[in-house]
DSSP file (Angstrom, degrees, kcal/mol; ACC not computed):
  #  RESIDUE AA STRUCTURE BP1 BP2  ACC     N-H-->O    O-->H-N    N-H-->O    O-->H-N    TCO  KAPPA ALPHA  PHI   PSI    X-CA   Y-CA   Z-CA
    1    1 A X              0   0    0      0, 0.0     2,-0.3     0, 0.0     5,-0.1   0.000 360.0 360.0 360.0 167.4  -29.4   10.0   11.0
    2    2 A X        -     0   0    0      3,-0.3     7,-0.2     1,-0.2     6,-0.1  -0.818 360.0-150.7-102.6 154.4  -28.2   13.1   12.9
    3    3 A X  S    S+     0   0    0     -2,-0.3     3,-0.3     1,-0.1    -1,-0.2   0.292  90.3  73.1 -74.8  12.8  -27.8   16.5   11.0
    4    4 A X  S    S+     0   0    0      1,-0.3     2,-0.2     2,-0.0    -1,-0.1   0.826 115.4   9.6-101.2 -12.3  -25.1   17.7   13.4
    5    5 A X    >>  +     0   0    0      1,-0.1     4,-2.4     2,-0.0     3,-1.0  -0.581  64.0 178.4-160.0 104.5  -22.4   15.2   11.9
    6    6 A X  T 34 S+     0   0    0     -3,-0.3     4,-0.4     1,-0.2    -1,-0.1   0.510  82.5  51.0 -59.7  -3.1  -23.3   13.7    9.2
    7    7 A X  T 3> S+     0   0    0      2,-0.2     4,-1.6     1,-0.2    -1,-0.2   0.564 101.8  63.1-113.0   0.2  -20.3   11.9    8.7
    8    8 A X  H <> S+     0   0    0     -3,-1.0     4,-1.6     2,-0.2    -2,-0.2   0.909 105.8  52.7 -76.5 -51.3  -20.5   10.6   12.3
    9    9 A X  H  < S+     0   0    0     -4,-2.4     4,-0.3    -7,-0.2    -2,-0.2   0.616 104.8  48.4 -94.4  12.4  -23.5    9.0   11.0
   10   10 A X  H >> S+     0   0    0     -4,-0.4     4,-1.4     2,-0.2     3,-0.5   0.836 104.6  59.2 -77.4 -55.5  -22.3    7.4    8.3
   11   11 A X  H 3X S+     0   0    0     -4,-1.6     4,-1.7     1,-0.2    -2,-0.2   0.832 106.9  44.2 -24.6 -60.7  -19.7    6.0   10.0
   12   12 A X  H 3< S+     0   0    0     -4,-1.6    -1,-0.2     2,-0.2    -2,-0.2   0.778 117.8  50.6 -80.6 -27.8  -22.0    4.0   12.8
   13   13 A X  H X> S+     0   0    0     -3,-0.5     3,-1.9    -4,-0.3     4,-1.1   0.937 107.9  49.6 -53.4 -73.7  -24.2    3.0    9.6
   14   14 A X  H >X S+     0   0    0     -4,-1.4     2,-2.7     1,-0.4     4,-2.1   0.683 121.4  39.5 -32.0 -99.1  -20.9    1.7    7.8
   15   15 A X  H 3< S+     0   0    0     -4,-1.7    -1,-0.4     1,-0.3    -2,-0.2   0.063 110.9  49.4 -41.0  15.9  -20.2   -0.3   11.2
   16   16 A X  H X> S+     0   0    0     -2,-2.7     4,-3.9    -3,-1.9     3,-0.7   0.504 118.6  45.2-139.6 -66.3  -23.6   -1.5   12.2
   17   17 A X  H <X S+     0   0    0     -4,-1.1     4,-2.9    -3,-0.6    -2,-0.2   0.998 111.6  53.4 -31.5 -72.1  -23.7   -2.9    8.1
   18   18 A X  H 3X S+     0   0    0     -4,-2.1     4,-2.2     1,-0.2     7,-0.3   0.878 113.0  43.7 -40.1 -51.0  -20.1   -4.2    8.6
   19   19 A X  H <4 S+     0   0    0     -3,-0.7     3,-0.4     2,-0.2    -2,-0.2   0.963 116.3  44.1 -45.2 -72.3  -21.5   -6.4   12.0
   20   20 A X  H  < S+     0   0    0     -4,-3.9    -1,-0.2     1,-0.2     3,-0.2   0.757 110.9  53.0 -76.1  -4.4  -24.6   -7.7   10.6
   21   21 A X  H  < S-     0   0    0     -4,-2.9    -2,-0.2    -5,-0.3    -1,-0.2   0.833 142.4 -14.1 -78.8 -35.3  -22.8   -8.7    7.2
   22   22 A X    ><  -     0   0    0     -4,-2.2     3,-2.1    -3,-0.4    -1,-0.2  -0.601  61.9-153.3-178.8  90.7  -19.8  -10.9    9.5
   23   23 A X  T 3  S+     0   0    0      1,-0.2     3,-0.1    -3,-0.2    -4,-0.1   0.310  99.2  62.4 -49.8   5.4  -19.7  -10.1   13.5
   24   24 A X  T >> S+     0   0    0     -5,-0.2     3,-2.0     1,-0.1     4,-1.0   0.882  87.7  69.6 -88.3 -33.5  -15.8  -11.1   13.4
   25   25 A X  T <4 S+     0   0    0     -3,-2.1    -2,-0.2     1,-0.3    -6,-0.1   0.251  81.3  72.2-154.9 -24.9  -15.8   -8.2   11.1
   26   26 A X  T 34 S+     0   0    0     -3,-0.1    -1,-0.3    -7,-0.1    -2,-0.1   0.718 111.7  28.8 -82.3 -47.3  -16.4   -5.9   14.6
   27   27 A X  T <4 S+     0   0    0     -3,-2.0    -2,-0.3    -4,-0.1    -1,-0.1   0.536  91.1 137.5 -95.8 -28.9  -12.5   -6.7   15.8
   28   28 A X     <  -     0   0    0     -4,-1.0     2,-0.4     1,-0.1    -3,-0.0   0.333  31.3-174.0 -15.1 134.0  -11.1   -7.0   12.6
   29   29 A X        -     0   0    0      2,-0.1    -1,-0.1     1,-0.0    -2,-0.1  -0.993  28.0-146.1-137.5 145.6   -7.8   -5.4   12.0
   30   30 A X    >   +     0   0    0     -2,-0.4     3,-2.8     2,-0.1     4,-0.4   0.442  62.7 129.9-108.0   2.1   -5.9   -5.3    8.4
   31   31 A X  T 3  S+     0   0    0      1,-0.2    -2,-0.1     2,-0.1     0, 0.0  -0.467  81.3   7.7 -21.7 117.6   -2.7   -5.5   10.7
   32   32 A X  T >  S+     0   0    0      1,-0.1     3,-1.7     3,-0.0     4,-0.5   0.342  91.5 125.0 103.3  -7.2   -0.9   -8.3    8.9
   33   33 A X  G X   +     0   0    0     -3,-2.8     3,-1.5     1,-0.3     4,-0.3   0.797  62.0  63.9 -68.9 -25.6   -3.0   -8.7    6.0
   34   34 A X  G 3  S+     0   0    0     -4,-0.4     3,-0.4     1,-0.3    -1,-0.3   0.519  90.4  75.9 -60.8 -17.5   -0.5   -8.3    3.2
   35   35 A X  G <  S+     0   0    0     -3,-1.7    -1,-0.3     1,-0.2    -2,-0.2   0.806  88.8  54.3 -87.0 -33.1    0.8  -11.5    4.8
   36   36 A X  S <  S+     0   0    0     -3,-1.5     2,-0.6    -4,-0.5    -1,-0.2   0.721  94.8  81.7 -76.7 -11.0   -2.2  -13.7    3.1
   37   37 A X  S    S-     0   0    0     -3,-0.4    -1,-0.1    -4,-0.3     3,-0.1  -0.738  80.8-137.8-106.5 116.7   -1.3  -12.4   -0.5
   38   38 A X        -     0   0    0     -2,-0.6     2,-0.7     1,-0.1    -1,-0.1   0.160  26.2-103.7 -59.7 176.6    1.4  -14.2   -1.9
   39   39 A X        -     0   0    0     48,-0.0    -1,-0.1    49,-0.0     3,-0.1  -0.812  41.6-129.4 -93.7 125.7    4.2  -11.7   -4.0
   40   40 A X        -     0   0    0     -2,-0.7    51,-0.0     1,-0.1     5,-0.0  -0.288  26.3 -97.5 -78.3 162.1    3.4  -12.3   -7.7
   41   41 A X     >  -     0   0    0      1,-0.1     4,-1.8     3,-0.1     3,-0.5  -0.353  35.1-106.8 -86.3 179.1    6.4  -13.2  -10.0
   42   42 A X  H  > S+     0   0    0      1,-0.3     4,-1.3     2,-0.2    -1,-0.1   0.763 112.9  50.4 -81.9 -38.7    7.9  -10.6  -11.8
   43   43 A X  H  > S+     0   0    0      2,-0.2     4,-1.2     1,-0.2    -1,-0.3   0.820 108.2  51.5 -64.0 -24.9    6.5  -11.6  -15.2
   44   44 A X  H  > S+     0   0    0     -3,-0.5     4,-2.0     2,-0.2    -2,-0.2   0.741 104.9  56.1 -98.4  -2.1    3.3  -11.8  -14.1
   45   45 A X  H  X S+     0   0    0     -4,-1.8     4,-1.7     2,-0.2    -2,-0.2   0.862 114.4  40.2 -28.7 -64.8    3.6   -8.3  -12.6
   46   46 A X  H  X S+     0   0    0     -4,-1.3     6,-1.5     2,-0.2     4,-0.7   0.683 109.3  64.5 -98.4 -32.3    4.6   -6.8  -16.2
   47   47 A X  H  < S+     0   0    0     -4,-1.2     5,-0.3     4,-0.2     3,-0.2   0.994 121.3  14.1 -49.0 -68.0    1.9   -9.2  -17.9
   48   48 A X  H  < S+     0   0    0     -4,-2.0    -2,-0.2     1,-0.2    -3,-0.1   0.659 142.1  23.6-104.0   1.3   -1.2   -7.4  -16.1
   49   49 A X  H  < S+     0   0    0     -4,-1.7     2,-0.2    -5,-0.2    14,-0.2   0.070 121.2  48.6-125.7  30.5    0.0   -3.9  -14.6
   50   50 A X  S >X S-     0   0    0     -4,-0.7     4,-1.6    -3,-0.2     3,-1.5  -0.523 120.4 -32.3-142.2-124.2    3.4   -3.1  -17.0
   51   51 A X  T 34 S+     0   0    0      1,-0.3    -4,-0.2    -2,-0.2     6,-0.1   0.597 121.3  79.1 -78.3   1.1    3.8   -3.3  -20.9
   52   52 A X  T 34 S+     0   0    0     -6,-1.5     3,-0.3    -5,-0.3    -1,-0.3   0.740  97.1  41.3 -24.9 -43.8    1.4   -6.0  -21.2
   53   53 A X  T <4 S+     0   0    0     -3,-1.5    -2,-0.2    -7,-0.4     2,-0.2   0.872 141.5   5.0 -59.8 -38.6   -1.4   -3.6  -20.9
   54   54 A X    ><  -     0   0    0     -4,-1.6     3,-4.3     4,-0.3     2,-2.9  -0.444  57.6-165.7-154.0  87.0    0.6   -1.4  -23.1
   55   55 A X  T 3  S+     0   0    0     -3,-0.3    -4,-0.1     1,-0.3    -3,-0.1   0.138 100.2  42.8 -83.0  54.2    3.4   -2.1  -24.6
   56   56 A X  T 3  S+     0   0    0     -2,-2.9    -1,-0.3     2,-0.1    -5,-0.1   0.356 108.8  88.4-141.1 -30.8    4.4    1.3  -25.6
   57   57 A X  S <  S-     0   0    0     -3,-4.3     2,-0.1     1,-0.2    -6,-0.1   0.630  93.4 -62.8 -87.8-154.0    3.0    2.4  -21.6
   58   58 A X        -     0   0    0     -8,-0.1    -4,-0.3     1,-0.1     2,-0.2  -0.441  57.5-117.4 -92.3 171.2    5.1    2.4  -18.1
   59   59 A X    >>  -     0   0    0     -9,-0.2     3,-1.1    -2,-0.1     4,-0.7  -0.626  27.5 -96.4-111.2-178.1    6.4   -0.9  -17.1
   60   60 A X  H >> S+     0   0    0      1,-0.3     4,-3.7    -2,-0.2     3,-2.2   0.883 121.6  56.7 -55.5 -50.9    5.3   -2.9  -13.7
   61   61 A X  H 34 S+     0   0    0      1,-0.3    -1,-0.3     2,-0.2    32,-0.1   0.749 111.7  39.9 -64.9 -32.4    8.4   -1.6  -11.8
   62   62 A X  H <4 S+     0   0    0     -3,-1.1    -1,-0.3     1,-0.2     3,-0.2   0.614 109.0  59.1-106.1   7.2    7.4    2.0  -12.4
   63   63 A X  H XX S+     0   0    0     -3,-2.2     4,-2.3    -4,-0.7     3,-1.7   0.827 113.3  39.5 -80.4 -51.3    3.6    1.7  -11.9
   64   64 A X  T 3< S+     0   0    0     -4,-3.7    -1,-0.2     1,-0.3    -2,-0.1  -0.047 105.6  59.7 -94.7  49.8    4.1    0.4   -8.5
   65   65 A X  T 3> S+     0   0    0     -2,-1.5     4,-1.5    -3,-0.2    -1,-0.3   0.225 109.4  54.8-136.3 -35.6    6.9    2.7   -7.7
   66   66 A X  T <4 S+     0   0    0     -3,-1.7     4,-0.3     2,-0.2    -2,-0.2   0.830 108.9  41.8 -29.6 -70.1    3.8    5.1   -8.6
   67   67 A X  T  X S+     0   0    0     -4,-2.3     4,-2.3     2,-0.2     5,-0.4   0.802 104.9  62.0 -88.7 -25.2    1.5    3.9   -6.3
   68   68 A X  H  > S+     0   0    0     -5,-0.4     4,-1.4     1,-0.2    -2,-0.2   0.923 114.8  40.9 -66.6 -33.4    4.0    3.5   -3.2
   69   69 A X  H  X S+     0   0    0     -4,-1.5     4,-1.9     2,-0.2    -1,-0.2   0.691 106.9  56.1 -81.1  -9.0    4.4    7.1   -3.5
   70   70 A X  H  > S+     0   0    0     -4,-0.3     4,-2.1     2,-0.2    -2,-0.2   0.746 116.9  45.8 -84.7 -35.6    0.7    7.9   -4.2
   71   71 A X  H  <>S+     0   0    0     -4,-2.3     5,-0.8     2,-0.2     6,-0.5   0.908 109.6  49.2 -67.8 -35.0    0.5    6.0   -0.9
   72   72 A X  H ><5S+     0   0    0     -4,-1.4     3,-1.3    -5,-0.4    -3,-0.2   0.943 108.6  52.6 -62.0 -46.9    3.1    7.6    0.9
   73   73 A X  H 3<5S+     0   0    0     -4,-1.9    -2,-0.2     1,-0.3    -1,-0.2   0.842  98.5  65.6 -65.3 -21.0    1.8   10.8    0.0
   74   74 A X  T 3<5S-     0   0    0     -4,-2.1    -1,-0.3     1,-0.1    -2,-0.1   0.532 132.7 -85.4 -71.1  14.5   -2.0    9.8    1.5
   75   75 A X  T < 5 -     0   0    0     -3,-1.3    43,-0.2     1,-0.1    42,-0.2  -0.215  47.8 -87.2 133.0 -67.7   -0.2    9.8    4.7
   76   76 A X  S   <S+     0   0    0     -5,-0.8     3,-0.2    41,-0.1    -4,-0.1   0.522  95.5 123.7 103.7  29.9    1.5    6.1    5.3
   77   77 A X        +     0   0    0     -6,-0.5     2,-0.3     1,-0.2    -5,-0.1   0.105  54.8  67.8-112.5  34.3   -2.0    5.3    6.8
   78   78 A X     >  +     0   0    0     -7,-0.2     4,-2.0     1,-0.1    -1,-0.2  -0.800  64.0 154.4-122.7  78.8   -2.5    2.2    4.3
   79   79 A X  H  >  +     0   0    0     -2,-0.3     4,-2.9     2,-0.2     5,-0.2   0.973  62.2  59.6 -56.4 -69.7    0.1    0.2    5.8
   80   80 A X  H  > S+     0   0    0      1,-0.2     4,-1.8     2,-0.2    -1,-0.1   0.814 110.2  45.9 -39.5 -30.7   -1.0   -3.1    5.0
   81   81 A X  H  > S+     0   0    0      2,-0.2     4,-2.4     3,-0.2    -1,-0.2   0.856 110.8  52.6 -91.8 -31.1   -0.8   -2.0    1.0
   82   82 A X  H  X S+     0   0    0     -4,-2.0     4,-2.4     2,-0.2    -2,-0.2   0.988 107.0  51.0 -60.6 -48.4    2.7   -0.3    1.4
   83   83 A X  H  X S+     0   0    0     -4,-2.9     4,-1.6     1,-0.3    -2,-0.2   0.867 122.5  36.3 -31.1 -81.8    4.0   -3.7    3.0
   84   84 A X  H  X S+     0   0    0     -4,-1.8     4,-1.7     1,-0.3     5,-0.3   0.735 119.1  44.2 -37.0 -41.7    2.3   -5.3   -0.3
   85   85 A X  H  X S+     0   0    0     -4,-2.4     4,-2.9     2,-0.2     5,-0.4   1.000 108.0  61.1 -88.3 -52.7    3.2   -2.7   -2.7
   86   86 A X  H  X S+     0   0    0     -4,-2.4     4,-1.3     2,-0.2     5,-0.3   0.901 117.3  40.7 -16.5 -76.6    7.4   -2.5   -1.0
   87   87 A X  H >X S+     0   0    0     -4,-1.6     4,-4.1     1,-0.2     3,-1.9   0.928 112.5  40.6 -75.5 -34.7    7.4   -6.2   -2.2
   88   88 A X  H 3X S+     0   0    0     -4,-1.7     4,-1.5     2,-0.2    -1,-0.2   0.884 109.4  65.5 -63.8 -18.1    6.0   -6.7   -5.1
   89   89 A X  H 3X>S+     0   0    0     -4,-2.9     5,-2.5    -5,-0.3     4,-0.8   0.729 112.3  43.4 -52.1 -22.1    7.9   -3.1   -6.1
   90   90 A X  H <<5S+     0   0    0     -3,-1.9     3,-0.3    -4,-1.3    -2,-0.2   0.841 104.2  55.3-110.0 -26.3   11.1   -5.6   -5.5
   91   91 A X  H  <5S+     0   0    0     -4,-4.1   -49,-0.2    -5,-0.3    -2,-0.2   0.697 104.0  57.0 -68.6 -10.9   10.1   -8.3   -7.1
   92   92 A X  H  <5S-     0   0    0     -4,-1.5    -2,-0.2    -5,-0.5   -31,-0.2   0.958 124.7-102.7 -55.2 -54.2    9.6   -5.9  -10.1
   93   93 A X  T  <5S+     0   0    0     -4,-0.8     2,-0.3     1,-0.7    -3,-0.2   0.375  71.7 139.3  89.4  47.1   13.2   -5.0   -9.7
   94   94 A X      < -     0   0    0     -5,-2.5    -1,-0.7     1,-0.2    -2,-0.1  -0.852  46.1-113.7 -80.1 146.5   13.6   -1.6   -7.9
   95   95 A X        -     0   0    0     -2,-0.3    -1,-0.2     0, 0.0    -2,-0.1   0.626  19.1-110.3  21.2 155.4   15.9   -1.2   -5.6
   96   96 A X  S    S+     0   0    0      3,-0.1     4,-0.1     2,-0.1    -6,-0.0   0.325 126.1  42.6-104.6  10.6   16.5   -0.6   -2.1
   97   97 A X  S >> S+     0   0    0      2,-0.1     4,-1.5     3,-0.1     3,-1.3   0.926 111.8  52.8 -67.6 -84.3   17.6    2.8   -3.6
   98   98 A X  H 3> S+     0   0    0      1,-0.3     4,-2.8     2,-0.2     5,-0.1   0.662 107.5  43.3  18.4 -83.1   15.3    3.0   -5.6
   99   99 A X  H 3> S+     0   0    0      2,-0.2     4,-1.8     1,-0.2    -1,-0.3   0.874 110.4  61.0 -65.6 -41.4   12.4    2.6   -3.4
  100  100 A X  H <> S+     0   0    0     -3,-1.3     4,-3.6     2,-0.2    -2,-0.2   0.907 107.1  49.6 -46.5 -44.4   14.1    5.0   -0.7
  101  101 A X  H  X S+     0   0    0     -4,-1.5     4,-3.1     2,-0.2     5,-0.3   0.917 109.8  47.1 -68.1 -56.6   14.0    7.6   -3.4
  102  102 A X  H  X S+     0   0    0     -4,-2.8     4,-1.3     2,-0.2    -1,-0.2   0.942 112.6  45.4 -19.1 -88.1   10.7    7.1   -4.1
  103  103 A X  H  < S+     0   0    0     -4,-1.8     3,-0.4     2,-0.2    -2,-0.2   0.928 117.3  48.9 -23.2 -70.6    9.4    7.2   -0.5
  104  104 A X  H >< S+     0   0    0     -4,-3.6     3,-1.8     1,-0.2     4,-0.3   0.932 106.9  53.4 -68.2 -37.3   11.8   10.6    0.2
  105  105 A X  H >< S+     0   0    0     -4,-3.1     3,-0.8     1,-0.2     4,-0.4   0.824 101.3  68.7 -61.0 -26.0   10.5   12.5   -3.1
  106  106 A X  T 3X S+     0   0    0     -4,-1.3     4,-1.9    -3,-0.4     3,-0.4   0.672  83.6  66.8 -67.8  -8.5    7.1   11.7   -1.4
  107  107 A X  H <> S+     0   0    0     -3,-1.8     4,-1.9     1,-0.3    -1,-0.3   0.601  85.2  66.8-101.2 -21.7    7.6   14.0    1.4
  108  108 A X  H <4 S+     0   0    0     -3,-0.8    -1,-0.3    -4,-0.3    -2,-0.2   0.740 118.4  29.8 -48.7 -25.3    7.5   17.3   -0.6
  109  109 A X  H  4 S+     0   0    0     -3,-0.4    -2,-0.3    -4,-0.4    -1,-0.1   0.685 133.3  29.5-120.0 -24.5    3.9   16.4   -1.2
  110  110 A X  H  < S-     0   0    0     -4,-1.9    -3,-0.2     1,-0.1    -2,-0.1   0.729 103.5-110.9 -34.1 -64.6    3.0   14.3    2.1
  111  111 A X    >X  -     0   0    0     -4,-1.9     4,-0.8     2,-0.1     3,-0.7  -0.168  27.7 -86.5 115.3 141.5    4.9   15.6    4.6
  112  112 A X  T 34 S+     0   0    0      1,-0.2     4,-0.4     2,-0.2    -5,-0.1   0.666 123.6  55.1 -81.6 -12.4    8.0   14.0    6.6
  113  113 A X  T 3> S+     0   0    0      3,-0.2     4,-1.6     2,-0.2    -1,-0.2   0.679 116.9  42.0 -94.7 -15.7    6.2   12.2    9.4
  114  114 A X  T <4 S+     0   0    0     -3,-0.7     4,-0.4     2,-0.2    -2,-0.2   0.622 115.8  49.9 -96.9  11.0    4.1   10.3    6.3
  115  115 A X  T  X S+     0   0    0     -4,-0.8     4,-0.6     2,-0.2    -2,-0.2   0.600 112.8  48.5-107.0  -9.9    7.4   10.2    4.7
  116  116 A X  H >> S+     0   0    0     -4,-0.4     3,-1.7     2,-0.2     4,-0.6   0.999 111.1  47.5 -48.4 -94.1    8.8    8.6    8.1
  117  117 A X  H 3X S+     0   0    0     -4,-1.6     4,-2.3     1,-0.3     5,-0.2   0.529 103.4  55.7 -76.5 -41.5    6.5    6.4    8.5
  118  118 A X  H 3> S+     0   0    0     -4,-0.4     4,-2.3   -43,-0.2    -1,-0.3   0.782 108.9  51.7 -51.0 -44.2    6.4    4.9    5.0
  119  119 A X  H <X S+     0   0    0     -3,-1.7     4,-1.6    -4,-0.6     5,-0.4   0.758 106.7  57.0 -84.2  -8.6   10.6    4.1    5.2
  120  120 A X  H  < S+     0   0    0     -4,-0.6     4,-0.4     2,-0.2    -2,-0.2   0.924 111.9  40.9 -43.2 -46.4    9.8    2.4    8.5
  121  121 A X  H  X S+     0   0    0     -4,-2.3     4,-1.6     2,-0.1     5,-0.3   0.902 113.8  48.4 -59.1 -47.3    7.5    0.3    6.5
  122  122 A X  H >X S+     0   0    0     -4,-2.3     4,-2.3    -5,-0.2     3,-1.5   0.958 113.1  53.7 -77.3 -62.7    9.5   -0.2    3.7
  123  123 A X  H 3X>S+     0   0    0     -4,-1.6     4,-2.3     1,-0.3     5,-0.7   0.790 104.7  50.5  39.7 -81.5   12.5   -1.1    6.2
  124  124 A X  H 345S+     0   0    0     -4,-0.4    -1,-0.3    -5,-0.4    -2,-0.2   0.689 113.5  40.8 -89.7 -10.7   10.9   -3.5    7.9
  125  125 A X  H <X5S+     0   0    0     -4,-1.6     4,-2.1    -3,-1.5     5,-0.3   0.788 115.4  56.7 -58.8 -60.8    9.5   -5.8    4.6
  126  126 A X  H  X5S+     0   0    0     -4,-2.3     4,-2.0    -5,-0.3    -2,-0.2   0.845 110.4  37.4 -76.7  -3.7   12.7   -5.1    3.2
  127  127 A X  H  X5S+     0   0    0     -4,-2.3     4,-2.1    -5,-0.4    -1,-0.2   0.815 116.9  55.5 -77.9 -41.4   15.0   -6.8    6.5
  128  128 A X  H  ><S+     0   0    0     -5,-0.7     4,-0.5     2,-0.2    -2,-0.2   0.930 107.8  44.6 -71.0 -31.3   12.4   -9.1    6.5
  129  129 A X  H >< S+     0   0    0     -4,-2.1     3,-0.6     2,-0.2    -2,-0.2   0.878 113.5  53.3 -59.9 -46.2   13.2   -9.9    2.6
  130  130 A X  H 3< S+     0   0    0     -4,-2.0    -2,-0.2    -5,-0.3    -3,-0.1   0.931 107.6  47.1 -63.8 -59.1   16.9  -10.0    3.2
  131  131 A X  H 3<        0   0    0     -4,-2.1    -1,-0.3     1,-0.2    -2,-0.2   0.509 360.0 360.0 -55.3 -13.0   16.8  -12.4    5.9
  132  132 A X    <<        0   0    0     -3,-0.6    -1,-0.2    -4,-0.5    -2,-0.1   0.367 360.0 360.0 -77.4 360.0   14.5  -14.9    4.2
């Protein structure tokens, strides 16, 4: 490994590991991946992330209302898990208020281009919801 950027050479390990574990793995892209996990129903949503864990705690709707903004704020660079997190956050039953609000509150702590990019996403799952 080099000492002049260590993180440079962690990186080409992490990728040379990734290759010899599965060489598709080389092109890979998580483009589209949210598309293989179906949306879980709204009870079982509240079973294992809402007052089933605790029923005194937050409920589904307002954990993943949680994490779409703890995602918004890292940026809007985990697309593939805002897609995921946008629906199952509507199959919870937020909003498309709701979820806007969410998303824009995120941009005091983000920024406005990750707060951009985050209602683009959420957008474009929820047109795609609408139309279905």
């Amino acid at each position: 490994m080099s000492d002049d950027n260590p993180f440079a050479a962690m990186m080409k390990m992490g990728q040379d590991w990734a290759k010899q574990m599965n060489p598709a793995l080389e092109s890979f892209t998580p483009k589209g991946f949210e598309a293989m996990w179906p949306t879980m129903p709204q009870e079982a949503m509240e079973m294992w992330f809402g007052k089933g864990i605790n029923p005194e705690g937050l409920d589904a709707k307002t954990r993943l209302l949680l994490t779409l903004m703890g995602l918004t704020i890292m940026g809007a660079q985990a697309e593939s898990q805002i897609r995921l997190t946008v629906r199952h956050v509507s199959e919870a039953g937020a909003t498309k208020q709701e979820i806007a609000e969410t998303i824009a509150q995120a941009a005091v702590f983000g920024g406005v281009p990750a707060m951009t990019k985050a209602m683009e996403i959420a957008t474009d799952v929820l047109d795609k919801d609408d139309d279905a």
